[in-house]
N, C-alpha and C positions, 0 to 999 in steps of 0.2 A: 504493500500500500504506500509505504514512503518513498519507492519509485518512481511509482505512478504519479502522486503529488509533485514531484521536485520540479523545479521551472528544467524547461526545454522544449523542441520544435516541436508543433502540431503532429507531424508525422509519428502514425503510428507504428510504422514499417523501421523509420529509426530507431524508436522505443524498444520494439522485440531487438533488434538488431543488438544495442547495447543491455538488453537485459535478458533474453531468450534467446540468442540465436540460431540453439537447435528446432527450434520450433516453425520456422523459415524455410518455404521452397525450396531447396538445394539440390547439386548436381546428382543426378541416380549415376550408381554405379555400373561401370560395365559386366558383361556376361560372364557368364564362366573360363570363357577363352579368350576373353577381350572385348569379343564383339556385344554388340549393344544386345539390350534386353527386349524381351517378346513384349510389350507393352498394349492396351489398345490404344488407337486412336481415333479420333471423330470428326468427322464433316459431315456436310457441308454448310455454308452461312452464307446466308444473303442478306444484303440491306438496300431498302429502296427509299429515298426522298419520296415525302409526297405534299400536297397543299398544304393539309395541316401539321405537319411535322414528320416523323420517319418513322420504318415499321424494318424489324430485323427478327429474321426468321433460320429454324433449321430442323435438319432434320434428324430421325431417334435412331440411328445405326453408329456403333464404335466398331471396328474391326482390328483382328490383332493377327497380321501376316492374312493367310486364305480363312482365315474364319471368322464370322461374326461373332464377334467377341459380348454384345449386350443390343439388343435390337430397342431399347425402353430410354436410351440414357439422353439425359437432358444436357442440349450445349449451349444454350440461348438466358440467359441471367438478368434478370432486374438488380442493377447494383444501386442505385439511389433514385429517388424523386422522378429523376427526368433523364436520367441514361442506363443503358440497358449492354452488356458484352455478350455475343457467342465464339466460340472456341472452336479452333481447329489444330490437330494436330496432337502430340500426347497426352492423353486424356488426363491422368492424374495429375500430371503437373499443372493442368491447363486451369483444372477442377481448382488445386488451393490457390494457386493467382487470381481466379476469381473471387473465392471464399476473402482472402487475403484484401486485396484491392475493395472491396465490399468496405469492409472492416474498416478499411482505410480511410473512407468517404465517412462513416457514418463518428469516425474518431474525429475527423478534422472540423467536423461541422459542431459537435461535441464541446470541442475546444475553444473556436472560434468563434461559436455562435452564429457561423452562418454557412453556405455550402461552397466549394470551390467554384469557380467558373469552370465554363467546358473545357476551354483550352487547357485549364490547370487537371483535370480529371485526366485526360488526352494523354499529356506530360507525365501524369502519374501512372499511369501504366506502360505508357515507354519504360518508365523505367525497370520497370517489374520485369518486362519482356528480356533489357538488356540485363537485368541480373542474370539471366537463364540462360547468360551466352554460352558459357561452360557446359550445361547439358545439350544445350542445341548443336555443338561443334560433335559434341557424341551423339548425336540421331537422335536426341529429344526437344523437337521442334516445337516451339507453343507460337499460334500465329491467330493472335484475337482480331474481331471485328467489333470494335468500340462505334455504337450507336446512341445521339444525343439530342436534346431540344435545348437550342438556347433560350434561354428566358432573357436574356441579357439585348437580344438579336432588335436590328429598330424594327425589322420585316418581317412579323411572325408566321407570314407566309413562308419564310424562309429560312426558318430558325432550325430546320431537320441537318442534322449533320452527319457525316461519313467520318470517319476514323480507321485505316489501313496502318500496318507496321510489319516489316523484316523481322528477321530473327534475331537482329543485333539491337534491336528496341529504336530503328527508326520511323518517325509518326508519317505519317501521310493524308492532308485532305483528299476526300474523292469526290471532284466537282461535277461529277457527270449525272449524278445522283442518284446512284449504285451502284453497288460492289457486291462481290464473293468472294471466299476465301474456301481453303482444303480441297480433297481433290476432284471433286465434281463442280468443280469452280470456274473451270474454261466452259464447261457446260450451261450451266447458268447464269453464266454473264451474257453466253449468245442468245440465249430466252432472253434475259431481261433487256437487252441491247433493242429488242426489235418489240415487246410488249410494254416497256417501261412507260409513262411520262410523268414528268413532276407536278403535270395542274391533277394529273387524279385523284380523287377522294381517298377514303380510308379501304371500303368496301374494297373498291377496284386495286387499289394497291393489296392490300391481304392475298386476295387472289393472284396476283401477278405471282408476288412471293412462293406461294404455293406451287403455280405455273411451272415455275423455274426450278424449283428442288423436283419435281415431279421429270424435270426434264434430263436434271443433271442423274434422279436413280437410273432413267431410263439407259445412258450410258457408260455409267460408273458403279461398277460394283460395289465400293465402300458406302456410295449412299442411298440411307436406306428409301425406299417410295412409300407410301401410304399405304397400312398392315389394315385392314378391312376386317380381317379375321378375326383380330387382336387388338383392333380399335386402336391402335395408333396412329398416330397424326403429328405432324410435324409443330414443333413449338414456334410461336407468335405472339411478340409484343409488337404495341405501338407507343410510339411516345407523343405524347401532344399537349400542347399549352395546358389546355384545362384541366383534363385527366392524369396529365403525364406520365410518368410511363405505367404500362396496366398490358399483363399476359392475357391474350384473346382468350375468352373463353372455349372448352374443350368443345361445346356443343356447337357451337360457330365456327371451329375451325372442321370440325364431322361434315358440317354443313357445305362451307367449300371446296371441300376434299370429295365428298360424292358428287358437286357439279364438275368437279375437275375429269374423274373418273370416268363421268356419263359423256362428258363433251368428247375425252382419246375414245370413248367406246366407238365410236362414230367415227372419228376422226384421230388414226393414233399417232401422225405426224403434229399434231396441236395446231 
């Protein structure tokens, strides 16, 4: 408790660092022969800009080498108020950088009384990402897709933002107004490339979303499509001024998952 009181930086991430720091992300050890470990990992992520803010989406498959390692797992995160991360790439690590960075957001606000700006949120997980350089040079890749609403924005038409980074925790805006990330990610960028736009409502964008992870299972094994059997359905937030950020509900996303379904039945080039 006398730790926690003593004056220093908001950062809760320095905190553990000089008071925990086994409790910290750190590098996984390699295999028995050096080589890296059978881990899973998870894709894919999309995010789309829309009028009223942005909507980031994925889908429920980890895989670990040729097996599906967990077909239920969640990559898509509400981390504060008004921004939202999904995860690509080794799954456990990816999971406490989230957990982690969560934490992070909910200390500084804690502290300060008030929330980071976006671009400070952005920056904060660069940097999580570049701590990870060391297991990422050994094959444990973490490659988040940071999605956000400025509140801060003059144009709240416009306040949806994209957030991209490397494995060495370089940030990137994505002005086009979506992105994908993991490996059905070339897949679903060409879905979104040709269905996207930025004046769409919320409705039309969810679906779009949908669209494009449906498109990217279609040719990538790791991702997983819409389990009908098993009532799975790919995970969807949106974030928006009012509401901000808020996980679609499971019955709505059931919902545009069997018009999705009905429309390839017809038509399975989309």
């Amino acid at each position: 408790m006398d730790a926690y009181l003593a004056p220093g930086p908001s950062s809760f991430t320095d905190f553990v660092t000089a008071h925990a720091p086994h409790l910290l992300p750190s590098a996984v050890p390699a295999g028995p022969a050096g080589g890296a470990l059978e881990v899973p990992h998870g894709t894919t992520i999309v995010a789309l800009v829309f009028s009223g803010g942005v909507v980031i989406a994925g889908d429920r498959r980890a895989t670990q080498g040729n097996v599906i390692a967990q077909r239920d797992i969640e990559k898509v995160f509400v981390t504060d108020s008004h921004s939202a991360v999904g995860i690509a790439g080794s799954a456990g690590i990816a999971l406490e950088m989230v957990r982690l960075f969560t934490v992070e957001l909910e200390h500084y606000e804690k502290i300060e009384g008030t929330t980071l700006s976006l671009d400070g949120k952005a920056n904060k997980l660069a940097a999580m990402v570049r701590a990870n350089l060391g297991a990422a040079m050994q094959g444990f890749v973490v490659v988040p897709l940071f999605a956000g609403y400025d509140t801060e924005a003059p144009d709240p038409s416009k306040a949806g933002r994209i957030v991209t980074y490397d494995a060495t925790g370089g940030r990137y805006d994505e002005l086009l107004g979506y992105h994908a990330v993991g490996s059905g990610s070339v897949f679903a960028k060409s879905a979104l490339k040709k269905r996207h736009r930025v004046d769409a409502d919320l409705a039309t964008t969810v679906r779009t979303a949908v669209e494009a992870l449906y498109d990217a299972a279609d040719d990538d094994s790791a991702t997983g499509g819409p389990d009908l059997t098993r009532k799975l359905y790919p995970i969807v937030v949106s974030i928006t001024g009012p509401e901000g950020a808020m996980r679609r509900p499971e019955t709505e996303i059931a919902e545009v998952v069997a018009q999705v379904v009905a429309g390839r039945t017809e038509n399975p080039g989309g």
